[in-house]
C-alpha positions in Angstrom: -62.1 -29.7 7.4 -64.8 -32.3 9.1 -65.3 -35.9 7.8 -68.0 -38.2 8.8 -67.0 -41.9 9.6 -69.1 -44.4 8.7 -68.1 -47.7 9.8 -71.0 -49.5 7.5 -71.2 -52.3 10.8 -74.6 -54.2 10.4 -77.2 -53.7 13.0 -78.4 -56.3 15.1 -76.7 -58.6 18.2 -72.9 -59.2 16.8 -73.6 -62.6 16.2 -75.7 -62.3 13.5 -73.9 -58.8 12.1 -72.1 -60.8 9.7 -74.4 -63.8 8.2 -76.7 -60.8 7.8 -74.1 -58.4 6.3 -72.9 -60.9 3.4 -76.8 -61.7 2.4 -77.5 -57.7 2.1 -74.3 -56.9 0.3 -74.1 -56.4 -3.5 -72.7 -59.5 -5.5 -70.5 -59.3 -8.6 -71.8 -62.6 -11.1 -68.6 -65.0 -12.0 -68.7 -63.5 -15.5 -68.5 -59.6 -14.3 -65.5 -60.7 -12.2 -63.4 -61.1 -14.9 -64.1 -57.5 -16.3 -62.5 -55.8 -13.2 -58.8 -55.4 -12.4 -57.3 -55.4 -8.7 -54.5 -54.4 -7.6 -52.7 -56.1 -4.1 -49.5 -54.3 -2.7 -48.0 -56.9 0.0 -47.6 -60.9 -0.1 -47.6 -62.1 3.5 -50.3 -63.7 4.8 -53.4 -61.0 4.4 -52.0 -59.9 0.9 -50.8 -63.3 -0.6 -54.3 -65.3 0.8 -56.3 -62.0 -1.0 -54.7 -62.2 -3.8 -55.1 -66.1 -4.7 -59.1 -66.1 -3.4 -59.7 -63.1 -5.5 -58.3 -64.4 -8.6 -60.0 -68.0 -8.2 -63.5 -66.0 -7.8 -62.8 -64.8 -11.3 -60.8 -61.7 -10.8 -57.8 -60.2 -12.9 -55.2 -59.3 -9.7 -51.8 -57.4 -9.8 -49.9 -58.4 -6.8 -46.6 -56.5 -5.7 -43.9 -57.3 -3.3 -40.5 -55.5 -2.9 -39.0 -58.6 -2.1 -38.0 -61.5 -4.7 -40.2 -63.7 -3.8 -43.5 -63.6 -1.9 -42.0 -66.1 0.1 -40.1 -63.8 2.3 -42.6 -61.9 3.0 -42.3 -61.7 6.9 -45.2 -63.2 7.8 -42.7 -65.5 7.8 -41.0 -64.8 11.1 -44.5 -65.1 12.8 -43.1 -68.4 15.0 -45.3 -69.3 17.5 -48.8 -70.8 16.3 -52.4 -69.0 14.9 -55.7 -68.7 17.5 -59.1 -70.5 16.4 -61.7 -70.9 18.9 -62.4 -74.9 18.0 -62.3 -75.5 21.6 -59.9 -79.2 20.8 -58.8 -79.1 24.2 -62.7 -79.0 26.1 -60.7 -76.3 28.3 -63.8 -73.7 27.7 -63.2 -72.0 24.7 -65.6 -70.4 22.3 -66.2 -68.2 20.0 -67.6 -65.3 22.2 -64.3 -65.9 24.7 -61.6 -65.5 21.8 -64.2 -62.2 21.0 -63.8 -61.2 25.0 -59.8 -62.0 25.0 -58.9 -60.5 21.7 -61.2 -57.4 22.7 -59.9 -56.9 26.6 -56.3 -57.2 24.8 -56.2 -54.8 22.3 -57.2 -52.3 25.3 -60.7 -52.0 24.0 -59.0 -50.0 21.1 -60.8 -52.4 18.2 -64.1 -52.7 16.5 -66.3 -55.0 18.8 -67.8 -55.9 15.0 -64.9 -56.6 13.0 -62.9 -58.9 16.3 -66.3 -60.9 16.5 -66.3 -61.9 12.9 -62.6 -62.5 13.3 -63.5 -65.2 16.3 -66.3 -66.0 14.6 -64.5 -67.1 11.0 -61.3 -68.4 12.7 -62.5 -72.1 12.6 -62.5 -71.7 8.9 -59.2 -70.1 8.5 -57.5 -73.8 9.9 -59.9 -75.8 7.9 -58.7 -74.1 5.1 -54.5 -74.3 6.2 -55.1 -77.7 6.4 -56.8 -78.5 3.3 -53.5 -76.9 2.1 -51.6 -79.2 3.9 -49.9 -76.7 6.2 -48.9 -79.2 8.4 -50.1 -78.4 12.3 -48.7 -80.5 15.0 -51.0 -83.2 16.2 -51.6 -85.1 19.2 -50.5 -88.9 19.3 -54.1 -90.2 18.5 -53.7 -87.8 15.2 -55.7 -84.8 16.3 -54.7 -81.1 16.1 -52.4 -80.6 18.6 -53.2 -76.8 20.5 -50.8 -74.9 23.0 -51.6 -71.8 25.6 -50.5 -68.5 24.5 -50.0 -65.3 26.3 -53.1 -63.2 27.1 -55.6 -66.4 27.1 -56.4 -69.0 29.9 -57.5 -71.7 27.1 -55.4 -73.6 25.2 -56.5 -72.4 21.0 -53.0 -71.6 19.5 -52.6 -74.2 16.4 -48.8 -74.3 15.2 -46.5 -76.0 13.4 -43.4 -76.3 15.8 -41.7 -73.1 15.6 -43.1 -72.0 12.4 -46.3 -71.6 12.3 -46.1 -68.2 10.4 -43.4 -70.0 7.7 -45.8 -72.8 7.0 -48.8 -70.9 6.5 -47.1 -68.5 4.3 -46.3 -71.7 2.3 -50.2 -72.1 2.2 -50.9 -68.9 0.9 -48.1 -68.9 -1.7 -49.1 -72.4 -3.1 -52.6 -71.0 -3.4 -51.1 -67.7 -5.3 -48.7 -69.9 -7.4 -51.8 -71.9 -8.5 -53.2 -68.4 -9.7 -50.3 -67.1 -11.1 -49.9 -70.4 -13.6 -53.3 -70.1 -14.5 -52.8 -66.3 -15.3 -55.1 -64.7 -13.6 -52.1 -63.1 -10.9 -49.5 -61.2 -12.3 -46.4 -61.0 -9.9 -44.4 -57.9 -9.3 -41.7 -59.5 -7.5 -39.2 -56.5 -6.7 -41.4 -53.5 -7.0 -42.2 -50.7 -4.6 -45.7 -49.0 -3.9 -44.5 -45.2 -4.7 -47.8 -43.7 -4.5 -51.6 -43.8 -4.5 -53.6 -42.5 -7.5 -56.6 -40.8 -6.5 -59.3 -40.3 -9.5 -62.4 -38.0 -8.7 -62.3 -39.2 -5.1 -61.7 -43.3 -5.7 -58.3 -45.0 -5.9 -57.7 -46.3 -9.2 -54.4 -47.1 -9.7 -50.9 -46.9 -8.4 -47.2 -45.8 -8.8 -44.3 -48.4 -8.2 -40.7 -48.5 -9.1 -39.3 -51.4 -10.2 -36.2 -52.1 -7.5 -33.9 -53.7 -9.9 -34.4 -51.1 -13.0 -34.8 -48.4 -11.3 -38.0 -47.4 -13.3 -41.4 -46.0 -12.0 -44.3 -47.5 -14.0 -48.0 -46.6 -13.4 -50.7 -49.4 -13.0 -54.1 -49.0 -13.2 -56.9 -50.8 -11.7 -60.6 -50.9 -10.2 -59.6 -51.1 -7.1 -56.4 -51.3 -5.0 -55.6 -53.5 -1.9 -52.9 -52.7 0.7 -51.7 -55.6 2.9 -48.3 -54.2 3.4 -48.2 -55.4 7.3 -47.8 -52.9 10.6 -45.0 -50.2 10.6 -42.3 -50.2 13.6 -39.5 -48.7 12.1 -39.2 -45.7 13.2 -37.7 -47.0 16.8 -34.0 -47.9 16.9 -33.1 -51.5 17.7 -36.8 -52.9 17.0 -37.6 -56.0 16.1 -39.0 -54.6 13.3 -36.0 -54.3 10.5 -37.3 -53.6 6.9 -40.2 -55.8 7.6 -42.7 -54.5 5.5 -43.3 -52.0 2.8 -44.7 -49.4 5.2 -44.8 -46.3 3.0 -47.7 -47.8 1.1 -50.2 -47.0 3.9 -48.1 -43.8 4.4 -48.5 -42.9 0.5 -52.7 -43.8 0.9 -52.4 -41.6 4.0 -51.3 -38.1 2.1 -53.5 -39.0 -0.4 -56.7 -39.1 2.4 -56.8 -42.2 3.9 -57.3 -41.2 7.5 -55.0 -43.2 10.3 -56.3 -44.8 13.9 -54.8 -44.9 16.8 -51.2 -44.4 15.2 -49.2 -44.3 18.3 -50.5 -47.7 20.0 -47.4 -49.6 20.1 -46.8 -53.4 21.0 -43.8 -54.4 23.0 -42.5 -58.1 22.7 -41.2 -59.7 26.0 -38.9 -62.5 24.4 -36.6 -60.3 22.7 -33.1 -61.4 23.2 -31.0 -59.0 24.8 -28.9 -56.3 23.8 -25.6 -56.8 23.2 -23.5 -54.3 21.7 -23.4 -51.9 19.1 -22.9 -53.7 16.0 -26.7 -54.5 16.1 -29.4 -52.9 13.7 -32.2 -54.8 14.8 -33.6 -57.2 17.7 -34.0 -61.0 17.4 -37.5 -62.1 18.5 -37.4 -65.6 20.2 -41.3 -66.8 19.8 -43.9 -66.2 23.1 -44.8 -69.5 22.6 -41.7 -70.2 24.8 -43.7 -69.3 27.5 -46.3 -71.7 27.4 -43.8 -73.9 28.8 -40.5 -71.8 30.3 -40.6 -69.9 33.3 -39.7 -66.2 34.1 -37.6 -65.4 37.1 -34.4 -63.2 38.2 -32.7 -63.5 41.5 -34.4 -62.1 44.8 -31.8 -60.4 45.9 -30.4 -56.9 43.9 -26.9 -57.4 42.7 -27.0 -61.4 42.4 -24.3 -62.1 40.3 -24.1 -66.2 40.4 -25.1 -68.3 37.4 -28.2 -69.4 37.4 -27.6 -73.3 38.8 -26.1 -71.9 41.7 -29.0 -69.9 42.8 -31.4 -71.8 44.5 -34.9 -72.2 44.5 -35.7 -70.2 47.3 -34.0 -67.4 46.0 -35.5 -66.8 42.8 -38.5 -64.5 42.2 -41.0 -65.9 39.8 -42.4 -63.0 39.4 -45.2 -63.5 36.9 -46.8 -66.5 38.5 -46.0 -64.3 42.1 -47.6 -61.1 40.9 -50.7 -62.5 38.1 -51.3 -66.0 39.6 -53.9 -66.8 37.1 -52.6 -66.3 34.4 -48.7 -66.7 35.3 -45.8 -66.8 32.7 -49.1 -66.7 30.2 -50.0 -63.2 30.9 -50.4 -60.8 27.5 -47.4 -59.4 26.2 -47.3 -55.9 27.5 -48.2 -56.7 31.0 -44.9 -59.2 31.0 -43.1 -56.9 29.3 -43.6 -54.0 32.2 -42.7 -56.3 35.1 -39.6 -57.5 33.3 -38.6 -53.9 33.0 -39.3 -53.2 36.3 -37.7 -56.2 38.2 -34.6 -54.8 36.2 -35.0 -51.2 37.0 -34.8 -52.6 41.0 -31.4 -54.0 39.5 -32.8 -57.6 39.6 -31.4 -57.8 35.9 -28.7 -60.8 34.6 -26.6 -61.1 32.3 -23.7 -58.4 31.4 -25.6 -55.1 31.2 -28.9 -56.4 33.9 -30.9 -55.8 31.2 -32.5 -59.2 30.9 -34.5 -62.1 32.9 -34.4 -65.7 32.7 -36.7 -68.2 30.6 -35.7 -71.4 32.3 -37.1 -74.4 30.9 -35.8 -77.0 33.3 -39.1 -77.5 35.7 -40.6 -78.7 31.9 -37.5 -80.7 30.4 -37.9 -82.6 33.9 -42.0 -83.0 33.3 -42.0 -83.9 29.8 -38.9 -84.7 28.6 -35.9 -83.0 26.5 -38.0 -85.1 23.3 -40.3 -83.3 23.8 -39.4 -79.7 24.4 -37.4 -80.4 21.2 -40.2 -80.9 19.1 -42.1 -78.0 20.2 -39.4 -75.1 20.0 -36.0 -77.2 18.5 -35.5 -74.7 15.6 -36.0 -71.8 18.4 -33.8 -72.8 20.7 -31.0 -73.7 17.9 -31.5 -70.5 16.9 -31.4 -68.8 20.3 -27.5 -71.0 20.5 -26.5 -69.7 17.1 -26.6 -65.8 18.4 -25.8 -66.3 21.9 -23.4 -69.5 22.0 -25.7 -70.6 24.7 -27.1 -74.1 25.0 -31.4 -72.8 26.6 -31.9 -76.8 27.2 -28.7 -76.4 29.7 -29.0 -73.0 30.9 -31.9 -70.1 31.5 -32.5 -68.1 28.0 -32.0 -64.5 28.5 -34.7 -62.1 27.3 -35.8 -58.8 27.4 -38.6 -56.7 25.9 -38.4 -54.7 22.6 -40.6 -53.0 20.4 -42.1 -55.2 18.1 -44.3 -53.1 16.2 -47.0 -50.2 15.9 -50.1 -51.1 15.9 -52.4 -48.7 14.4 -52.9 -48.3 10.9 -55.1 -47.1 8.1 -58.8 -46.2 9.5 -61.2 -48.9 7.7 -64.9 -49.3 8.0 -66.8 -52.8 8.3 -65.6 -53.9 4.7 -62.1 -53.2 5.1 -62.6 -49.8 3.0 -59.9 -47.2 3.9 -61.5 -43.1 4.1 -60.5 -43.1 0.4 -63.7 -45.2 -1.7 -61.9 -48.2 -4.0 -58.9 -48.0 -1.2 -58.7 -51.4 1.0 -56.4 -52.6 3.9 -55.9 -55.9 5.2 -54.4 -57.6 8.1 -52.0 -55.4 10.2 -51.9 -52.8 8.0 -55.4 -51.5 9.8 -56.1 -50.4 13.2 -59.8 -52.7 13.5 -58.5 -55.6 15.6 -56.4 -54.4 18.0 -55.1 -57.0 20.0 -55.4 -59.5 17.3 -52.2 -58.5 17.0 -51.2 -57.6 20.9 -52.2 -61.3 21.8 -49.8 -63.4 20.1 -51.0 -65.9 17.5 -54.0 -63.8 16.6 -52.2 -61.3 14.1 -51.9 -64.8 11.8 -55.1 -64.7 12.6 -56.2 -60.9 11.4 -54.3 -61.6 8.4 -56.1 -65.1 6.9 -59.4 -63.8 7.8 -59.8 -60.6 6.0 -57.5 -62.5 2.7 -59.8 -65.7 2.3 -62.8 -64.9 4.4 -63.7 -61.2 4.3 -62.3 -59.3 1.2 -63.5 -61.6 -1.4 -67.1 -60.3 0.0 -66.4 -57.2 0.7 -65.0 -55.6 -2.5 -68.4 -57.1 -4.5 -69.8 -54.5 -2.9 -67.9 -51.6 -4.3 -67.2 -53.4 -7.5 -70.8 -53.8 -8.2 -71.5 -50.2 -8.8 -68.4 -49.4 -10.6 -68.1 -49.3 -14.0 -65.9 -51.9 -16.0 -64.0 -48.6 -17.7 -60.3 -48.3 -16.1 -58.8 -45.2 -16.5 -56.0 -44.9 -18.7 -52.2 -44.2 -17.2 -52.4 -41.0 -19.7 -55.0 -39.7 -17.5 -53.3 -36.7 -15.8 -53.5 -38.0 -12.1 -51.0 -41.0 -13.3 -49.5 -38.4 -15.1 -49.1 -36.1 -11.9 -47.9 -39.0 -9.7 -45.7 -40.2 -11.7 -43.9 -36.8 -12.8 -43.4 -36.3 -9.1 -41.6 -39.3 -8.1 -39.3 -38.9 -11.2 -38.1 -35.3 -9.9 
């Protein structure tokens, strides 16, 4: 069977592809919005943010999480900070270089239309976390404060200590709180998507079964949303433990919604180690850790001394020796392979040489313990808590893992899956590659399609449908459902 893509991207020089695609679009008048139900399956950052715009522009919205509370959805665990191209620090930034970085790494995989409205909306997205009262760091003369971030030589990562996804999340769930009091969300708090229902080609509805009950309800709707986040579990001892309710784009997938670059996977570089059996998952430390720790192992193969007793001389930085422009800042994957390698030549510490040193001491000395505290505190007590270690008094030890995968479900220009009436947001779709390799841009991917590019977007293919839903008798429901309870 052959099927023609149609990516719907505007025409035209890509700076103008997106103030010209949301004049031509079809609008949906405040009082039509409240005659169409949506349906949202995921509450992180890209579902929880779609969910509360769509209801304030008028719309009735069913939101679903497997977890108790949207709260814990794991945008949560995102530490580190989110990209916006505001260019605070005069270091050279714009929009067109967060375009060029986020582009370059995601391997050239993405949409060159979808990343440059991604840049190109970014200052919005931390306008609007503010106005939330997310609370970003600032400088001392009460500015946003910005930090470097792996895969960039500009300084555009906004964060909130060590958690930057924790507080944002925050954001989005106040927003979708606000909804949900004024009734226009209902919440689905410990329910799983089961299934896609497909209606003469369009997706109007789903399955789900309630995780406490045990029951499997139908729910119909004009249109269905998945923001259920990027799927990694399939690799033992990822970092990636029951983060997100990946069988949702799995279920859209037999039902037709085509798949992009499935096997593109990210690997993390600050993973801590390994170490033992008893583990079922990895413990990511945030890459903002190496904005200001350095990476280095011993020179010499077989160097078994702790760290203060080897001295400078013999240490290999090797990321600042090999990649001199970018140093310890370089993207994930590319630190990632040299830490592998360094321990494949048996340059490895700790017990099993499968690690390398983050040593903070070069910027405890330059700026002050105070200060290192206040940017990674939590990070660092947590890094003690696993390990026993004290990082401000000894080298961290960390090694890469897989973090997650990155493709997803195949979406055109709106966010429209191969299935009409079928969207995905944020990591769950393949556009923006390395808005999720580059760390604090999957944040990023997540806010902008919620707030910034659904709300348009699904005017478009609400504005021809008809305000009819179709009944959970109607035999499609009927069929899903009878095959999930046999």
């Amino acid at each position: 069977m052959s099927m023609k893509f149609d990516s719907k991207t505007p025409g035209g020089p890509l700076e103008d592809k997106w103030s010209k695609h949301i004049f031509d679009i079809k609008l949906v008048n405040p009082a039509n919005k409240r005659k169409f139900d949506i349906i949202v399956v995921g509450t992180g950052l890209a579902g929880a943010s779609a969910a509360a715009t769509l209801a304030e522009l008028g719309y009735n919205i069913k939101a679903f999480c497997f977890q108790d509370s949207p709260r814990r959805a794991h945008s949560i665990a995102a530490q580190g900070g989110i990209n916006a191209a505001k260019n605070y620090q005069n270091d050279g930034d714009s929009v067109y270089r967060l375009f060029y970085d986020t582009i370059k790494g995601g391997d050239y995989r993405s949409r060159e239309a979808n990343v440059y409205r991604l840049a190109e909306v970014s200052e919005n997205i931390i306008d609007q976390c503010v106005a939330q009262g997310v609370p970003f760091a600032r400088e001392y003369g009460g500015l946003l404060a910005n930090r470097s971030f792996g895969g960039a030589q500009v300084s555009r990562t906004f964060y909130a200590r060590g958690q930057t996804g924790q507080q944002l999340l925050l954001g989005a769930y106040s927003a979708l709180s606000r909804q949900v009091a004024n009734g226009k969300v209902q919440m689905f708090p410990r329910t799983e998507m089961l299934d896609l229902v497909v209606v003469d080609g369009h997706a109007r509805g789903i399955i789900a079964r309630n995780l406490i009950t045990g029951k499997i309800v139908s729910y119909s709707a004009h249109a269905v949303v998945l923001a259920t986040g990027g799927y990694g579990n399939v690799f033992y001892l990822s970092t990636n433990a029951m983060a997100s309710n990946t069988t949702a784009i799995w279920r859209a997938h037999k039902k037709g919604a085509l798949f992009a670059n499935p096997c593109f996977t990210q690997i993390h570089p600050t993973c801590i180690p390994v170490s033992g059996d008893h583990q079922s998952k990895l413990t990511l430390m945030s890459e903002s850790l190496r904005n200001d720790g350095r990476v280095w192992v011993p020179k010499t193969k077989g160097d078994n001394r702790i760290p203060a007793d080897i001295p400078e001389d013999e240490r290999d930085y090797f990321l600042e020796r090999r990649y001199p422009s970018f140093g310890n800042l370089v993207p994930r994957d590319v630190a990632s392979r040299n830490a592998k390698l360094v321990c494949d030549e048996g340059r490895g510490v700790g017990a099993t040489g499968l690690a390398v040193y983050l040593d903070f001491e070069d910027a405890i000395k330059r700026i002050g313990r105070d200060t290192i505290e206040s940017k990674y505190g939590n990070l660092f007590d947590m890094y003690k808590q696993i390990t026993g270690e004290n990082p401000y008094e000894k080298p961290m030890r960390i090694y890469p893992a897989v973090h997650y995968t990155m493709g997803g479900l195949w979406v055109d220009y709106n966010l429209m899956t191969s299935i009409p009436g079928c969207y995905a947001l944020g990591e769950a779709n393949f556009s923006d590659h390395g808005a999720n390799r580059l760390g604090a841009s999957a944040l990023m991917q997540g806010l902008a399609d919620g707030y910034f590019v659904i709300p348009y977007a699904i005017g478009d293919y609400l504005a021809t449908r008809s305000y009819d839903m179709v009944p959970t008798d109607h035999p499609e429901f009927l069929k899903a459902e009878h095959s999930k309870n046999t």
